[in-house]
C-alpha positions, -999 to +999 in steps of 0.1 A: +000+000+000+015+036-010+007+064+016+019+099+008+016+126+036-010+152+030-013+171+067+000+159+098-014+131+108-032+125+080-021+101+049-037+097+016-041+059+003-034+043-028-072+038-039-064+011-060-061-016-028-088-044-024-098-053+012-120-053+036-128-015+042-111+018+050-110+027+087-107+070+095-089+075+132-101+108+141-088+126+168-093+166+176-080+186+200-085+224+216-117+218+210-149+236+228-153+222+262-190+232+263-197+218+225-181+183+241-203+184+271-235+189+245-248+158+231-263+181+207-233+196+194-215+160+193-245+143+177-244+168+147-211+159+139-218+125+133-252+128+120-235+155+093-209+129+085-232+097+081-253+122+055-226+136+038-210+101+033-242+086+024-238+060+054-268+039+063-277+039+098-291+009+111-313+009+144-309+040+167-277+053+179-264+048+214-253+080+238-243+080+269-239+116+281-216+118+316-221+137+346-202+169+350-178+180+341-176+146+314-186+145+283-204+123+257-202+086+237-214+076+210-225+050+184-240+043+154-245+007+138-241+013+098-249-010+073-211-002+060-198-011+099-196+015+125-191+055+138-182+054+173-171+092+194-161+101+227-152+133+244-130+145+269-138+183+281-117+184+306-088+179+279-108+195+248-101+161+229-128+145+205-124+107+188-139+096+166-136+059+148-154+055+113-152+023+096-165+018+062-166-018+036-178+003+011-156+021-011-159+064-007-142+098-005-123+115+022-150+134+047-132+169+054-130+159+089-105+191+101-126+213+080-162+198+099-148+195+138-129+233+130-171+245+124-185+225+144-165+218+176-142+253+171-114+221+168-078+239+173-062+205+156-076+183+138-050+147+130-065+117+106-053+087+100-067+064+077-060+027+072-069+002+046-083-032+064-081-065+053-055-062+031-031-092+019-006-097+042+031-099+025+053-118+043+084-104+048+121-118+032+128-148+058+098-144+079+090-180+089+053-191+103 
């Protein structure tokens, strides 16, 4: 698989690859500590991504909101896999975990958590799953 950098953190794949799915590793900090502690504000995120990326949602979400001063968790069950966030307040970090078997664009994650979560830094990393493994020169089993 060829990966060239395109921000920090965040690598572009050679589209070509066959396997199981692409997995996006989301993680933004200096973020608003009251937009964490909403559910709203967290919920939009998602729900903006999953329409955006033409995701289909399957049942209802799950959210857990946390006392104070915590934040929120979430998940969504897709018919592609899975969306899952958490937030920290306290440390103005948001994660987010999107895992798709369907082939699709990048989402402009920095440019979405930047609107909607006043993000300070944004770093993704994609990966490519299920890919053939190539056994190295003299690996043995």
């Amino acid at each position: 698989m060829m990966t060239t950098p395109i921000e920090p953190g965040m690598v572009e794949t050679d589209r070509t690859s066959v396997g199981a799915g692409r997995e996006w590793i989301v993680d933004a900090s200096g973020c608003s500590r009251e937009r964490l502690r909403s559910l709203d504000s967290v919920r939009a995120v998602c729900e903006r991504a999953i329409r955006e990326l033409e995701l289909q949602v399957v049942g209802q979400p799950l959210w857990r909101q946390f006392p104070e001063p915590g934040g929120v968790t979430g998940l969504y069950l897709l018919s592609e896999s899975h969306l899952a966030c958490h937030t920290w307040p306290e440390l103005g970090l948001a994660t987010f975990n999107l895992f798709s078997c369907r082939r699709r664009g990048d989402w402009p994650w920095a440019d979405r958590l930047r609107e909607l979560l006043d993000a300070e830094s944004v770093s993704v990393r994609i990966a490519e799953r299920g890919l053939p493994v190539v056994p190295s020169e003299g690996a043995t089993r």
